[in-house]
DOGULUM-984266 format. One record per residue (C-alpha): residue number from 1; residue in three letters; x, y, z. Coordinates in nm, 4 decimals. Layout:
<nodes>
[NUM, "ALA", [X, Y, Z]]
...
</nodes>
This chain:
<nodes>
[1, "UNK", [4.3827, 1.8374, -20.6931]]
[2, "UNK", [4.2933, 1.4970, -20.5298]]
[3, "UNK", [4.5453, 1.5270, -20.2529]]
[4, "UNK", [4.4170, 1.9034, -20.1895]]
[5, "UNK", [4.0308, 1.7641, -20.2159]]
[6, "UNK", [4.1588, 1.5090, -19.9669]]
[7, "UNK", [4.3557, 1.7374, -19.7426]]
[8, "UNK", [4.0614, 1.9380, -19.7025]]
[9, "UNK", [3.8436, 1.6715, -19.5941]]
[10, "UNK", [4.1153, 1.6225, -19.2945]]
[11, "UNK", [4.1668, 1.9478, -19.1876]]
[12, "UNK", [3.7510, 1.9991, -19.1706]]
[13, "UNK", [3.7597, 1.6484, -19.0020]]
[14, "UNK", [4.0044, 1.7831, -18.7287]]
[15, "UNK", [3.8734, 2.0934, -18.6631]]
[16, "UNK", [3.5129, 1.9372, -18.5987]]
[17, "UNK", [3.7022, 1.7021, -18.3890]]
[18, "UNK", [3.8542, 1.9974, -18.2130]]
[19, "UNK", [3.5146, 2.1661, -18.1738]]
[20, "UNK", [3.3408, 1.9021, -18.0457]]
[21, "UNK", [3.6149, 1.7902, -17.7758]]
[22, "UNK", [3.5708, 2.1280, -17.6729]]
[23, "UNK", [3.1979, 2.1340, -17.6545]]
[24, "UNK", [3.1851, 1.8284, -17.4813]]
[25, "UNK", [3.4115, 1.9204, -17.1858]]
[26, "UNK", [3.2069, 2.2670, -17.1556]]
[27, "UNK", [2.8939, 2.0404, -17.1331]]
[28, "UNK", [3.0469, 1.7958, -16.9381]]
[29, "UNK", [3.1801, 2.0855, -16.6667]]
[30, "UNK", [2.8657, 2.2544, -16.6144]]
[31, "UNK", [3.0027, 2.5787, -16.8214]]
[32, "UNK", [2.7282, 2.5239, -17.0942]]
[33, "UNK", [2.3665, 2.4245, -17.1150]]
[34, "UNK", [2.3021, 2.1356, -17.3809]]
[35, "UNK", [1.9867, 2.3522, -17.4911]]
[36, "UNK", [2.0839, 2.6506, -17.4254]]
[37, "UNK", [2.2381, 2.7369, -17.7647]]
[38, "UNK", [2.3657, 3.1059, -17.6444]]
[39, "UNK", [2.5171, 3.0147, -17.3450]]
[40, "UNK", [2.7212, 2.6957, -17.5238]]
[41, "UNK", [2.8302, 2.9642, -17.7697]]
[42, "UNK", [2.9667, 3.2270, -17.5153]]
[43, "UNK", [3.1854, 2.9466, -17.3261]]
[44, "UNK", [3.3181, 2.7996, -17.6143]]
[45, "UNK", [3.4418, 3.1495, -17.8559]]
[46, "UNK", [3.7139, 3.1980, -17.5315]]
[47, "UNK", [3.8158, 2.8066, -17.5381]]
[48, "UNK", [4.1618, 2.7738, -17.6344]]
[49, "UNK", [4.0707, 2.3692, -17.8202]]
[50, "UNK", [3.7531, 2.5360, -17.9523]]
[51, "UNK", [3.9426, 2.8074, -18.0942]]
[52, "UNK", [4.2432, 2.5876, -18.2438]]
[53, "UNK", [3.9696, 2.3866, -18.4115]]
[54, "UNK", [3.7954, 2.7293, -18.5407]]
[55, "UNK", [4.1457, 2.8177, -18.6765]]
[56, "UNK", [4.1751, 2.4562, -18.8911]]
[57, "UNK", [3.8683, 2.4651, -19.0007]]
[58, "UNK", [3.9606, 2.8341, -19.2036]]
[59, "UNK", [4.2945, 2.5956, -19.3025]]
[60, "UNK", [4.0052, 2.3512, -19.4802]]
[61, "UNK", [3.8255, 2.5966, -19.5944]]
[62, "UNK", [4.1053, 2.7555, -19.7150]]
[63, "UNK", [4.2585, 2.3838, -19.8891]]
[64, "UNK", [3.9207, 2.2888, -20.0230]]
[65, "UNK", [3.8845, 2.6927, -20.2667]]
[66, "UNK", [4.2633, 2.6236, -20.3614]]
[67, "UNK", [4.1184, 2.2200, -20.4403]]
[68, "UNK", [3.8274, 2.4359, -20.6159]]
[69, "UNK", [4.0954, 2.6741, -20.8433]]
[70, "UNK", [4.2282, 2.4056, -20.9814]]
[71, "UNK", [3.9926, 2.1038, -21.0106]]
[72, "UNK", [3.6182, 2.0952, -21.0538]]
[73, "UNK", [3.3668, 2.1042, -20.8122]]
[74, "UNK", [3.2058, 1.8076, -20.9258]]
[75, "UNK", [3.5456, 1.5971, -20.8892]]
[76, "UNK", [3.6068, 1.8295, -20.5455]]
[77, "UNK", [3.3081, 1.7919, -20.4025]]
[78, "UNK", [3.2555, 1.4065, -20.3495]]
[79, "UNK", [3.6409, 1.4307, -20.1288]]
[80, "UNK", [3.4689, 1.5996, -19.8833]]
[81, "UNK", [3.2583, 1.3051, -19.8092]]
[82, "UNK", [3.5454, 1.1093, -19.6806]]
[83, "UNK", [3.5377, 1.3855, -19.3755]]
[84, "UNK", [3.3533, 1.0741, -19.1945]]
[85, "UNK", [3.6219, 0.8380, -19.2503]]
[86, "UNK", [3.8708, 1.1013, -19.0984]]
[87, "UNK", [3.6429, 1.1765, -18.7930]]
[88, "UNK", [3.5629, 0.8140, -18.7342]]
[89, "UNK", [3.9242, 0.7148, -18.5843]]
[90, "UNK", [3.9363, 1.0780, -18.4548]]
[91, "UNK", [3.6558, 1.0514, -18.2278]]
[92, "UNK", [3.8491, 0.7055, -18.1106]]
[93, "UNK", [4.1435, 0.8707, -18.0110]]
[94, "UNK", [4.0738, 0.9434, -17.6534]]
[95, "UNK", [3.8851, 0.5933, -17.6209]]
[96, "UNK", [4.2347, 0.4777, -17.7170]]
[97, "UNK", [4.0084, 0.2196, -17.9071]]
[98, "UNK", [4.0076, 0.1669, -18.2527]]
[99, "UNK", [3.6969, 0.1556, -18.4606]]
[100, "UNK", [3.5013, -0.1791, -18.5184]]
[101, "UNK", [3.4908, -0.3275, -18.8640]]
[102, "UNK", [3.1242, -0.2193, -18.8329]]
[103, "UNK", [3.2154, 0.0822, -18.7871]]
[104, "UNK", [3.4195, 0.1039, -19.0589]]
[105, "UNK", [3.1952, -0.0377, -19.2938]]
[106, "UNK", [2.8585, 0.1678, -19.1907]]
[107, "UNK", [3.1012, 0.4884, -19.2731]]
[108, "UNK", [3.2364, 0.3725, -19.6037]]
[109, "UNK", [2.8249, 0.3173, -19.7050]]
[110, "UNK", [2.7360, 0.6518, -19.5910]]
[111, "UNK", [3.0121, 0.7914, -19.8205]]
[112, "UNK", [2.9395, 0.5785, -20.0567]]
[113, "UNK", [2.5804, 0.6432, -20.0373]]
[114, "UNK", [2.6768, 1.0296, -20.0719]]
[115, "UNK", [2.9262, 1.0285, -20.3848]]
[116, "UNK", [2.6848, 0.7759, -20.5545]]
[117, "UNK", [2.4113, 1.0848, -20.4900]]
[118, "UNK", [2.6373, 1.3359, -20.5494]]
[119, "UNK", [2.7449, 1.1540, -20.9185]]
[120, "UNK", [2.3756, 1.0888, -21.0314]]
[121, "UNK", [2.2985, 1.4240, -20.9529]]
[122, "UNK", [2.5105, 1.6267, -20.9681]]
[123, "UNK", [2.6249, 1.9594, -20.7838]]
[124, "UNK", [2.3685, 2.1817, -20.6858]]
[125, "UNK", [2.2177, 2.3405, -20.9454]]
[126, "UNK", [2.2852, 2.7230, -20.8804]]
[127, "UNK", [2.3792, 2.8333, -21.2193]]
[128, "UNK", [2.1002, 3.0589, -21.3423]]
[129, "UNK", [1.9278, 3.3620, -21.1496]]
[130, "UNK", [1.7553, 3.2681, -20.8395]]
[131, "UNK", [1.3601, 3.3241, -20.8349]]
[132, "UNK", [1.4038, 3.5212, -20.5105]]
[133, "UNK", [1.0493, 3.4964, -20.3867]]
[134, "UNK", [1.1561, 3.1019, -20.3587]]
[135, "UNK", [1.4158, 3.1669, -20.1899]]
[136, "UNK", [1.2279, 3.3557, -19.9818]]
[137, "UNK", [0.9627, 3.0428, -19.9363]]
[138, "UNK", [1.2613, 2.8231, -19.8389]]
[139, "UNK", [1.4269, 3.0676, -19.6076]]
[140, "UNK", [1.0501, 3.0538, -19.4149]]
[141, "UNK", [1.0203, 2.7047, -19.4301]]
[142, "UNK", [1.3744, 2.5906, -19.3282]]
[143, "UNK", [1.3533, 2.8315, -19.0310]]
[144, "UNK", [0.9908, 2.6947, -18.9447]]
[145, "UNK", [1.1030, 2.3366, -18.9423]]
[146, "UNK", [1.4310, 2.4693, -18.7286]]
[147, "UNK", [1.2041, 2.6204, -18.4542]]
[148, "UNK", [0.9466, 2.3118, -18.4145]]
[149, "UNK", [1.2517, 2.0065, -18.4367]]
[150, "UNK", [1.4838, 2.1633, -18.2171]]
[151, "UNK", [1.3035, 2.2113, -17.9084]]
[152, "UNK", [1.1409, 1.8393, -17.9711]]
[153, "UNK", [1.4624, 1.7200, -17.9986]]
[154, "UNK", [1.6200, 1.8928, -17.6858]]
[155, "UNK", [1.3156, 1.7466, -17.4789]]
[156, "UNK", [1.3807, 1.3970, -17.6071]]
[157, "UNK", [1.7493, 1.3718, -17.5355]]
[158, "UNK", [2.0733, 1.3451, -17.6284]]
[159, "UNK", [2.0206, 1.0876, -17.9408]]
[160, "UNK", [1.8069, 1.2913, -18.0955]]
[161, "UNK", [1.9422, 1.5991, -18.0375]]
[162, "UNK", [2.2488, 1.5480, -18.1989]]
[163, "UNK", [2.1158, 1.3700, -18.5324]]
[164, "UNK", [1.8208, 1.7459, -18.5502]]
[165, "UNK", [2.0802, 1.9855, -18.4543]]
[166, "UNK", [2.3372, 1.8441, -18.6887]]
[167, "UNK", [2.0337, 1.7757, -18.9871]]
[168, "UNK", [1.9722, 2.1288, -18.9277]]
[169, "UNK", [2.2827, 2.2706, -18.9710]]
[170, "UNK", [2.3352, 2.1117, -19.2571]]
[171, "UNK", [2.0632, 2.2791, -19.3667]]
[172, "UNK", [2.1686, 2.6152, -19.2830]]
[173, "UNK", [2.4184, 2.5500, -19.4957]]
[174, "UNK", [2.2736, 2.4685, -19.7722]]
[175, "UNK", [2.0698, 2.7863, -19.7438]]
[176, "UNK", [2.4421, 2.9486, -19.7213]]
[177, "UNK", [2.5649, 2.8125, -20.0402]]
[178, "UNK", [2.2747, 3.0142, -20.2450]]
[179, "UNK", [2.3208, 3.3320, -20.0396]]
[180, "UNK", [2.6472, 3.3453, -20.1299]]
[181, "UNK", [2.5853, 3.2376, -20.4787]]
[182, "UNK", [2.3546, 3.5867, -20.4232]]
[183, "UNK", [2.5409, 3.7968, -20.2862]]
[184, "UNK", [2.8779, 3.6953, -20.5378]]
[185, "UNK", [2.6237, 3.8129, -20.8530]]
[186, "UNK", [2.5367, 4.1555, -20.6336]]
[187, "UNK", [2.8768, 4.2065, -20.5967]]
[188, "UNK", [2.9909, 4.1663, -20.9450]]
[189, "UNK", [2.6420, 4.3248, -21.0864]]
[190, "UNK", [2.6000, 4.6149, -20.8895]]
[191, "UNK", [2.8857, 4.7005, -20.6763]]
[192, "UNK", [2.9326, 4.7092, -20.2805]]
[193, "UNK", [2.7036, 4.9829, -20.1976]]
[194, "UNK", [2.3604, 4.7461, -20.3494]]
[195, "UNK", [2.5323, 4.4583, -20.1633]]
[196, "UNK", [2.5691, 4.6280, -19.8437]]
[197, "UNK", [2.1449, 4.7341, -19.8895]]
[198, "UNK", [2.0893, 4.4152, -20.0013]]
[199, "UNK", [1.8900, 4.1307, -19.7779]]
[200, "UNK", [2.0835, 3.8307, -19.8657]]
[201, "UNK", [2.4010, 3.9449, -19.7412]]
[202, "UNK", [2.2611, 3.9641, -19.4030]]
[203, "UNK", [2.1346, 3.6339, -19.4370]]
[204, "UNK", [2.4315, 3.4960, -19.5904]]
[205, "UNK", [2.5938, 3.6305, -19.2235]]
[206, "UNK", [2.2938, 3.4698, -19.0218]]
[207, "UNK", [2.2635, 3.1598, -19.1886]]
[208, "UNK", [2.6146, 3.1176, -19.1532]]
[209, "UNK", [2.5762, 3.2236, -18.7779]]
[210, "UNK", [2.2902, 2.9998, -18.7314]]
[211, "UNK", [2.4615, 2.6538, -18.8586]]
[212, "UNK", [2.7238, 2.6943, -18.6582]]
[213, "UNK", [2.5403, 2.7295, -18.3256]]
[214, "UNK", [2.3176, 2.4269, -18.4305]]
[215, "UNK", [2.6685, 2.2634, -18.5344]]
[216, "UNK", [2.7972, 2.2651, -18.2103]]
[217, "UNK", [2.5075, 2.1965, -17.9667]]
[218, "UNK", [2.5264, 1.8684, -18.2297]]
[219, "UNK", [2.9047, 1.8052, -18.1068]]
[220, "UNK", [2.8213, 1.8523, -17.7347]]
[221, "UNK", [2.4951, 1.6307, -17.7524]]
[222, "UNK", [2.6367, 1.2939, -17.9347]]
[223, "UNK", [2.9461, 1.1077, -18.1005]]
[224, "UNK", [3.0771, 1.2897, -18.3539]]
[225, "UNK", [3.0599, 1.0547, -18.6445]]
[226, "UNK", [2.6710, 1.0953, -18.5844]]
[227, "UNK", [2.7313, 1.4475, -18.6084]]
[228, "UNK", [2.9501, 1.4670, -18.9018]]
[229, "UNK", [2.7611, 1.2051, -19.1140]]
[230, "UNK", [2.3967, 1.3859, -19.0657]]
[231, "UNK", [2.5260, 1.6968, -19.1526]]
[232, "UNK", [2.7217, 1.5816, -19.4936]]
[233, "UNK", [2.4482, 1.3356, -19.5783]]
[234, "UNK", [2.1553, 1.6821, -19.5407]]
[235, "UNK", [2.4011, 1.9047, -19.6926]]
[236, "UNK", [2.3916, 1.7940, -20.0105]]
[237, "UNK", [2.0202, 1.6815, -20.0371]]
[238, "UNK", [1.9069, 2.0185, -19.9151]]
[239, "UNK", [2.1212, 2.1676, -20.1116]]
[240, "UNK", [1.9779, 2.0107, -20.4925]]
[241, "UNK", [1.6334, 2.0445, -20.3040]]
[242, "UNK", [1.6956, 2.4505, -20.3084]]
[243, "UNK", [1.8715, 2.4361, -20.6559]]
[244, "UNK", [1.5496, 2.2728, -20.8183]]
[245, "UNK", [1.3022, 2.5307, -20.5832]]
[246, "UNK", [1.4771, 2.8315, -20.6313]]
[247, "UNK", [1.6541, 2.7741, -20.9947]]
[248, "UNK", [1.5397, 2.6655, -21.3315]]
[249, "UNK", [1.6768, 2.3339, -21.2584]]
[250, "UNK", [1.4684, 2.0166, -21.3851]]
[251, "UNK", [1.4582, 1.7110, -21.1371]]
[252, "UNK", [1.6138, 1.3879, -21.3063]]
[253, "UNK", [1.3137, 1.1546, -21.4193]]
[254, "UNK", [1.5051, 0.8373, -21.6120]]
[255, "UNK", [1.4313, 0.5107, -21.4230]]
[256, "UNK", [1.8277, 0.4411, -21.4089]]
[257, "UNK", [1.8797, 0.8167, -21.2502]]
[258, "UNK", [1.6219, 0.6743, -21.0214]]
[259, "UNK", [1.7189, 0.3601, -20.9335]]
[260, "UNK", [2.0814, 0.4810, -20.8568]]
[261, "UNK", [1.9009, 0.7550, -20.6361]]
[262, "UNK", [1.7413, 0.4756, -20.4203]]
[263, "UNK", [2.0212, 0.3104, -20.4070]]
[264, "UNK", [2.2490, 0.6003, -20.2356]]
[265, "UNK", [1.9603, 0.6325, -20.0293]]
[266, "UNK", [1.9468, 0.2692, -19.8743]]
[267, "UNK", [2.3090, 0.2911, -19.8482]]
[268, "UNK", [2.3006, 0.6405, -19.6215]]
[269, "UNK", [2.0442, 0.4671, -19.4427]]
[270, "UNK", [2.2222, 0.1117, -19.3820]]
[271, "UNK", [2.5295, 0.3311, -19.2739]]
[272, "UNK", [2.3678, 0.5770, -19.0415]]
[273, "UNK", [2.1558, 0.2367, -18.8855]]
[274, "UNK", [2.5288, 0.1213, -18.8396]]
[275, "UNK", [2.6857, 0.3839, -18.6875]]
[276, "UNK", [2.3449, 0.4155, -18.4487]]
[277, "UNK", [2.4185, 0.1087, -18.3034]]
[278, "UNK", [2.7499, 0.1250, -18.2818]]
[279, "UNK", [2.8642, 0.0788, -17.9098]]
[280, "UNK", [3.1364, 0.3298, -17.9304]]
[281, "UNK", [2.8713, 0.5285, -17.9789]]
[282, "UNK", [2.6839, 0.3626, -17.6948]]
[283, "UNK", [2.9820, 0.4558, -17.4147]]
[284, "UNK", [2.9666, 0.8203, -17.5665]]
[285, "UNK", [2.5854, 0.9043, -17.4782]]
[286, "UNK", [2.5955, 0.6721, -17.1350]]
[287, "UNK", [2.8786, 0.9198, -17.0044]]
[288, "UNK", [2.6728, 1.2336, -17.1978]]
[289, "UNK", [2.3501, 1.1432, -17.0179]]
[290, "UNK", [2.5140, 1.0713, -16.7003]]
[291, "UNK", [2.6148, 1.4578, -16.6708]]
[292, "UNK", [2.2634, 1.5254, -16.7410]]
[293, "UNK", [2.1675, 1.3519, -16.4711]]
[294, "UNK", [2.4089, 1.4465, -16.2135]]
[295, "UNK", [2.3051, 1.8305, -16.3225]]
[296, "UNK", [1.8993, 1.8167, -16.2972]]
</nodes>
């Protein structure tokens, strides 16, 4: 189950590497808009790389519900943190320069950071019925903060933009995890035809949609270990956020539950200060900005 957990974590490593080779080169060509969302899409769903990456990252998917079948998802779930660690060299490999050791170590505390979070707390809490009116209430408010950050972001450039588009997906995909958590209980409950009338199916399909647009202006905008870490280190706290909102979950209140909860979160944050400053990362949004410049 470990090696599968693991496994998983590589494929969904390579395919983002994939995906964001190939929205870099449509941004760096003049094929795609940075901002422009739609237009990013369109290029990139007849690219050969993006496609080969779209087609690993079913593979993961596919590894990480076999890793599910047979393991548990709270000894599952803390692998995929070490997608960082995967991407890190990955994102090197055209460089043909190997990470720096502070490279190395500002990714190992931003997984550590995240399987210290995900071990205090837990998975997300999505075992009961959903109060659907909070879901509701979340749904409104995740798209609200979506619609002011994004535009911000794309007017303050590429640094930002990757770290809110990626933040943001990671969000939609939290909101993903209870729609389908949703839609599985129609299903089993009441049959197709109430899950076909049902709301949350459709938003199970446009949250789904939604992340992955916001996942890949994220790749074309910034380094991808900037990418991948914001999105895995949101994911999960979005995710527990929605679990105690929108299930009868209680919030852990011990001072040791606490204390190990500040601690993940200094870690995430010494990591992601690492990896900011990182000059690899430097060379990647010099060459990014200069195609903005050259195009407006």
């Amino acid at each position: 189950m470990t090696l599968l957990g693991l496994a998983a974590s590589f494929l969904l490593a390579l395919a983002a590497f994939y995906q964001q080779r190939a929205a870099r080169e449509t941004t760096r060509q003049g094929r795609g808009v940075v901002s422009g969302a739609s237009a990013l899409m369109a290029t990139l769903v007849r690219d050969r790389v993006w496609l080969t990456g779209w087609l690993i990252n079913l593979a993961g998917f596919g590894t990480q519900a076999v890793a599910l079948h047979l393991g548990s998802v709270a000894a599952v779930q803390p692998l995929l943190v070490t997608q960082l660690l995967f991407a890190l060299p990955m994102s090197s490999l055209e460089r043909r320069t190997w990470p720096t050791p502070r490279d190395w170590a500002s990714a190992v505390a931003i997984c550590g950071g995240l399987v210290l979070l995900l071990a205090v707390v837990g998975v997300p809490p999505l075992a009961a019925a959903a109060d659907r009116g909070r879901v509701v209430l979340a749904v409104v408010a995740a798209l609200a903060m979506i619609v002011v950050l994004v535009p911000l972001a794309a007017r303050s450039g590429p640094p930002v933009m990757v770290v809110v588009t990626a933040g943001c997906a990671g969000l939609c995909f939290a909101l993903t995890a209870v729609f389908i958590k949703l839609t599985a209980a129609d299903l089993v409950r009441h049959g197709v035809g109430y899950t076909a009338r049902d709301w949350v199916g459709y938003a199970l399909a446009g949250s789904t949609l939604l992340g992955l647009v916001l996942e890949q202006t994220a790749f074309a905008n910034g380094p991808l270990p900037w990418a991948v870490a914001t999105k895995e280190a949101v994911n999960p706290i979005a995710s527990y956020a929605l679990g105690i909102l929108a299930f009868p979950a209680v919030f852990p209140t011990d001072a040791g539950t606490l204390a190990a909860l500040a601690g993940a979160g200094a870690l995430i944050v010494l990591g992601a200060i690492g990896l900011a400053a990182s000059p690899s990362a430097d060379v990647w949004l010099t060459r990014t900005e200069d195609v903005h410049a050259a195009r407006g």
